[in-house]
N, C-alpha and C positions, 0 to 999 in steps of 0.2 A: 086193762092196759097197765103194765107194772114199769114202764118206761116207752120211752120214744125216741127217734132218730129223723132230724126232716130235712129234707137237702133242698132250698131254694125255697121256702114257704113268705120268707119275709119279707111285706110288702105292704102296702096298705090298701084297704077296698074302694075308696075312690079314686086315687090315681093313679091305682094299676090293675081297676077292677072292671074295666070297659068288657071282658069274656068272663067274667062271672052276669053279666049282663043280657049275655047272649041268649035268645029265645031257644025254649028246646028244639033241636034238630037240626041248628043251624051249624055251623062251621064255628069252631072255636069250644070251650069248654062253658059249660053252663052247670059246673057243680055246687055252685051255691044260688040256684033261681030264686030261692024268696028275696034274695038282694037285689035282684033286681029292679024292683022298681025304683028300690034308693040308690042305683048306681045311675040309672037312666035322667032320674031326675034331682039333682043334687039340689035344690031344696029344700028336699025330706032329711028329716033327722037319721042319720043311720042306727038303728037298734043296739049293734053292737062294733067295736072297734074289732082293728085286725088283733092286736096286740089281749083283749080281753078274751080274745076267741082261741090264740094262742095259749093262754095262759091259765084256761081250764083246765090243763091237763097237772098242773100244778097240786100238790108239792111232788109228783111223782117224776123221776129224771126226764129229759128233754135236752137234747142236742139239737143243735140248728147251724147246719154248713149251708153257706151261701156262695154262691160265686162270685167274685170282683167283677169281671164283666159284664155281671147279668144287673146292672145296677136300678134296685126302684126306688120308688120315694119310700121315705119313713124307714129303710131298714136300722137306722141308728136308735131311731126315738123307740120303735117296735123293741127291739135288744132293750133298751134299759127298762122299759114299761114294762115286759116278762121279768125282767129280773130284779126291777122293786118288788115283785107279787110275790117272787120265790122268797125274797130275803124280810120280807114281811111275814112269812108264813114258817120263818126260822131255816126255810130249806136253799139257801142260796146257793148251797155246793153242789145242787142238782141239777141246775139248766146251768149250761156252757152254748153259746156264739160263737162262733169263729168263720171269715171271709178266706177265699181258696182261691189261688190265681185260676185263671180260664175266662170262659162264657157259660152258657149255660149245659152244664154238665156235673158228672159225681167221678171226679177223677180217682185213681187208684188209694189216694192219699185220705180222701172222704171215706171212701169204703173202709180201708183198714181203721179209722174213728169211730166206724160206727161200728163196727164188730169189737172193736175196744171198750164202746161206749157202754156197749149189752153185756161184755162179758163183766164191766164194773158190776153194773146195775145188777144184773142176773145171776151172777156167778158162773163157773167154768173156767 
């Protein structure tokens, strides 16, 4: 992966992680099942933050459009916690944030960012 573009990913895994919890087959999304059982029972330490999990992808570009409407916990603390890792890693002009009026959506205005965002990173 030589960059990335992710529209609505910020969030945090316990309080907004209740369908990462979901049992296979059930209704709702179950794409991260090993968290589950630290979603189910928050006692357990969680392994890994939303923000560490994001910030793997690190120091290679990263965009993050969010929607104003679609509001969850942590997306402030998440944005800075990605972006001490980039500007620690001397890469801070790689990962950009930005909140998009709506609800949960990738309005016209996202898209043309993120084709923007790849032709920085990638060229063309």
């Amino acid at each position: 992966i030589k960059a990335a573009f992710a529209s609505g990913p910020v969030s945090d895994f316990l309080h907004h992680g209740l369908h990462r919890g979901a049992p296979q087959g059930a209704r709702g999304s179950a794409s991260l099942p090993g968290l589950r059982p630290f979603v189910l029972d928050h006692t357990l330490p969680l392994p890994v933050t939303f923000y560490e999990f994001t910030a793997l992808i690190a120091p290679r570009p990263l965009a993050v459009c969010q929607a104003v409407g679609e509001r969850r916990p942590m997306e402030e603390e998440n944005c800075a916690a990605v972006g001490s890792v980039y500007r620690a890693l001397g890469a801070g002009e790689r990962v950009k944030y930005w909140w998009v009026a709506g609800d949960h959506d990738f309005p016209p205005a996202a898209r043309r960012a993120a084709v923007d965002w790849f032709r920085k990173w990638l060229g063309q």
